[in-house]
C-alpha positions in Angstrom: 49.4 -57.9 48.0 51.5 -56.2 50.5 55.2 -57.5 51.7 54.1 -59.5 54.6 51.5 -61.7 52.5 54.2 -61.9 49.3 56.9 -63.7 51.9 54.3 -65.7 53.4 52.7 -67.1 49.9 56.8 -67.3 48.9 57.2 -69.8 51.8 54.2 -72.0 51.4 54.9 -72.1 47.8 58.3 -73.4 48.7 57.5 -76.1 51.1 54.8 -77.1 49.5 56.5 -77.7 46.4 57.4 -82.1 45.0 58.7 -83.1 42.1 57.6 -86.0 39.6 55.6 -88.2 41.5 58.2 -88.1 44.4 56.2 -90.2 47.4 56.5 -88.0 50.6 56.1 -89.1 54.5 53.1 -87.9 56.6 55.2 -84.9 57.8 58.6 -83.2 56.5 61.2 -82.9 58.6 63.2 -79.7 59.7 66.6 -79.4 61.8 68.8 -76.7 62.4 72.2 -77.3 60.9 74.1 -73.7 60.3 75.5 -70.8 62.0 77.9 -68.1 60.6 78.9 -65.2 60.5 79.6 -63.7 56.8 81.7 -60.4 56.1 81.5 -58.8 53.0 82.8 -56.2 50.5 80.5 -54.4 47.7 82.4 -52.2 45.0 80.2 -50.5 42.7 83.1 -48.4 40.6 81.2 -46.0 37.7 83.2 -46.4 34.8 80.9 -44.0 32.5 77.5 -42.5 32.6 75.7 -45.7 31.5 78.3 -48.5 32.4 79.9 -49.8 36.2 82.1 -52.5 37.4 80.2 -54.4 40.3 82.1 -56.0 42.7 81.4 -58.8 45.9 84.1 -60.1 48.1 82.8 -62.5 51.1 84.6 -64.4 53.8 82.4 -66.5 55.4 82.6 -68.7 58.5 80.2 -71.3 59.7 79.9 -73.9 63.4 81.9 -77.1 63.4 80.5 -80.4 63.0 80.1 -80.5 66.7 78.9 -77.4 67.7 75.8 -75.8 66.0 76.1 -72.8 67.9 79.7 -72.0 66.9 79.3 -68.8 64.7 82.6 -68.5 63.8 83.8 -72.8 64.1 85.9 -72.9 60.6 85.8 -71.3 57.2 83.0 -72.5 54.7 83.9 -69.8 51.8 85.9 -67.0 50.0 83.4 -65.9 47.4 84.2 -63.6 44.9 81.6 -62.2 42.3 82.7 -59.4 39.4 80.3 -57.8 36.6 79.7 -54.9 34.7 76.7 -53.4 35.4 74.9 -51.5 32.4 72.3 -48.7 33.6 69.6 -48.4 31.1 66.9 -46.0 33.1 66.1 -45.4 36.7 64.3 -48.1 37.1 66.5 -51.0 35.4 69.4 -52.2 35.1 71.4 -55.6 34.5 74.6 -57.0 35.7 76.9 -60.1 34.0 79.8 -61.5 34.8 82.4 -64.7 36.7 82.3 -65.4 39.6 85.1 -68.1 41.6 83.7 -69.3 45.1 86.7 -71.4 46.9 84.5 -73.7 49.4 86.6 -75.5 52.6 86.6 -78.5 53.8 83.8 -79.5 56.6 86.3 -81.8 57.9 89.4 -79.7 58.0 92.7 -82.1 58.5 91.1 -85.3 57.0 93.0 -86.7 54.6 90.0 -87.9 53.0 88.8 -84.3 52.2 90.1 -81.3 50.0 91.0 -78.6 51.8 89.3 -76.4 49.3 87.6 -77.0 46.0 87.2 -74.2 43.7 83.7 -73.4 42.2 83.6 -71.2 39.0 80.6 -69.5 38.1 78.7 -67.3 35.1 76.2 -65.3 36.4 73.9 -62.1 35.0 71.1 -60.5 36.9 68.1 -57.9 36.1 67.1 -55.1 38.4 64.0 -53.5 38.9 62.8 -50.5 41.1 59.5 -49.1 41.6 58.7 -46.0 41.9 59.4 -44.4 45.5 56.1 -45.1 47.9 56.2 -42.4 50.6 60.1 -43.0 52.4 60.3 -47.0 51.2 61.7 -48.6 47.8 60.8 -51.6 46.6 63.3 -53.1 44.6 62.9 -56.8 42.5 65.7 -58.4 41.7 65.9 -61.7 39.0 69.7 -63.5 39.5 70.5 -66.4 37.5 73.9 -68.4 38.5 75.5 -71.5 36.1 77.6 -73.1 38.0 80.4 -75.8 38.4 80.6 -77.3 42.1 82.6 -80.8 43.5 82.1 -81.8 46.8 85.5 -81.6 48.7 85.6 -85.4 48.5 89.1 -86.5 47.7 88.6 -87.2 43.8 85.1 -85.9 43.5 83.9 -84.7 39.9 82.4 -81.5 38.9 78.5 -80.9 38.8 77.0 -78.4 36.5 74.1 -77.1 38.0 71.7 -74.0 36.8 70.5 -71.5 39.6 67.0 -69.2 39.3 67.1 -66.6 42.3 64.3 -64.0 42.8 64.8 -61.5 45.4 62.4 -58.6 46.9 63.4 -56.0 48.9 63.2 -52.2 50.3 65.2 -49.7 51.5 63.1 -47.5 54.2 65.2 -44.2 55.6 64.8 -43.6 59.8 66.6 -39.9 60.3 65.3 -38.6 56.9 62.6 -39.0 54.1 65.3 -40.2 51.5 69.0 -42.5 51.5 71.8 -39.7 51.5 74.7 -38.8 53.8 74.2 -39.6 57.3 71.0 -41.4 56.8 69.8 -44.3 58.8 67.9 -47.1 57.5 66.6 -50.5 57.3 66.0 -53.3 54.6 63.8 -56.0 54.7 64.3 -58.9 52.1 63.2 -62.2 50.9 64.4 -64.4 48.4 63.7 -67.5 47.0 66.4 -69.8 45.8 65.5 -72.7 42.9 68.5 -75.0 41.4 67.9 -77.6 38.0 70.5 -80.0 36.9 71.2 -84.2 36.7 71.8 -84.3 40.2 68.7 -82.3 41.1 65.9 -84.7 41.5 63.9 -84.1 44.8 65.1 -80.9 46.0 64.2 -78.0 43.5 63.5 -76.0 46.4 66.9 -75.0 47.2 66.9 -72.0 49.7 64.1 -69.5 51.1 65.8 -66.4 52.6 65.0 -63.6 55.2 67.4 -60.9 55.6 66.6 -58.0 57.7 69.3 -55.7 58.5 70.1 -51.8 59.4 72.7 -49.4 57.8 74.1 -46.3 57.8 75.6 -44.0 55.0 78.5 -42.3 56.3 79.3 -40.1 53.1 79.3 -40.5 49.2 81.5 -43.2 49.2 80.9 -45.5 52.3 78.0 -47.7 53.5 77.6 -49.9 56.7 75.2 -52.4 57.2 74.6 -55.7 59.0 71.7 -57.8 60.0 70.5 -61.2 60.6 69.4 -63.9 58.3 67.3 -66.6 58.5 67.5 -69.7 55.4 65.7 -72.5 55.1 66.4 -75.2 52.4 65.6 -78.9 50.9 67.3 -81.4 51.6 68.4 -83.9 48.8 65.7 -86.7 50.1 63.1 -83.5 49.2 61.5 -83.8 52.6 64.3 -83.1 55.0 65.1 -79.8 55.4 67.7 -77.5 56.6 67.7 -74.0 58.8 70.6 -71.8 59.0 70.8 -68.6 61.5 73.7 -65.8 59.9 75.0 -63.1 60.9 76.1 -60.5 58.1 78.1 -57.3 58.3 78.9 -55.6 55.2 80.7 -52.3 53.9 79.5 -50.9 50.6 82.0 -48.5 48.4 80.8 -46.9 45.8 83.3 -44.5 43.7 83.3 -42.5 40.3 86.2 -43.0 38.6 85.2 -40.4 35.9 85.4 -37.4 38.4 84.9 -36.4 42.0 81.4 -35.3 41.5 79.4 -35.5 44.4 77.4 -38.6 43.9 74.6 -40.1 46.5 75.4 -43.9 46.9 73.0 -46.4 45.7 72.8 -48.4 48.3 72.7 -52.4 47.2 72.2 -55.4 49.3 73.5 -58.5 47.7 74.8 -62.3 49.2 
């Protein structure tokens, strides 16, 4: 099965997909809702030969209520994701740690809103890469979140809520046949997003991803790439369902803090 086929099956699974005996109209319904614009930070600091702290640091804006096509309208998040990241082999490692996501109000000034809630998380994530093919790798990664969201609802409880990510993707060099200094690439992704918990009842299906973006590594250290993403997700009714259109433009660092060996950076592409 090659890439195209895999994100096309991952997308009819997805849509396709009802839960227990949940009655569905003749046709689902699909409406564009978001726009943003999300800026991130990735540290990847190597603390030993086997062991790294993993870093993500987001600020993410999103349209007003009025205005769908207002990128930048008001703030939706500050996400921040930490982890140690243990390297077993070439081709696997895994990554656990907190993460704290503070989430704005969508109605910022009304008094019947918090102005920011703050959402805690565990997470821990698995990482396999294939061996090269030609100039492409094909990496597949397995993310699972547990995590404690409130709506910004003046008085609103917590909701515990469990959340199974699987992600494929590749790195494909332009200017040279592998990633290293001065090399220009691209990365195609897609990623399915699937959520469990009491107030999950018709919408398992909670997110589809395509991410396709281009970057550039400047030297050992320092990584730029940005792209567009495309998300599409269910609705609570389970046949409503929600498109977003984002921008993202990220900077990756990645330092050894053993030494100042010169070190190729792996290049990661996270959200």
């Amino acid at each position: 099965m090659n890439f195209n086929t895999f994100i096309i099956s991952l997308v009819v699974v997805a849509l396709s997909f009802n839960s227990n005996g949940q009655e569905v109209p003749n046709s689902s319904q699909s409406s564009l809702d978001e726009t943003g614009v999300w800026a991130g930070v990735y540290l990847k600091l190597r603390l030993s030969e086997k062991l790294f702290y993993y870093g993500e640091h987001h600020y993410r804006r999103r349209n007003d209520l009025e205005n769908v096509g207002n990128f930048v309208g008001r703030m939706r998040q500050s996400y921040n994701r930490a982890g140690l990241m243990y390297i077993f082999n070439d081709y696997f490692n895994v990554v656990i740690g907190p993460t704290l996501v503070a989430n704005f109000s969508p109605r910022p000034g009304d008094p019947n809103y918090e102005n920011i809630t703050w959402e805690p998380r565990i997470w821990h994530q698995w990482l396999f890469s294939m061996p090269s093919m030609g100039r492409v790798k094909v990496y597949h990664q397995f993310r699972f979140e547990h995590r404690w969201k409130k709506s910004n609802l003046v008085g609103a409880d917590f909701d515990y809520t469990n959340r199974y990510r699987y992600k494929l993707y590749a790195y494909i060099p332009i200017n040279k046949k592998t990633i290293e200094n001065k090399t220009l690439f691209i990365a195609p992704s897609a990623e399915i997003f699937m959520h469990t918990g009491k107030s999950i009842v018709f919408n398992p299906f909670e997110d589809f991803r395509i991410y396709t973006g281009i970057g550039y590594v400047m030297n050992k250290n320092i990584t730029f790439f940005g792209g567009h993403m495309w998300t599409i997700g269910q609705n609570a009714t389970g046949y409503e369902y929600s498109e977003s259109h984002i921008i993202r433009l990220n900077v990756f660092v990645n330092l050894d803090l053993r030494n100042h060996k010169k070190i190729i950076p792996h290049v990661h592409m996270e959200d």
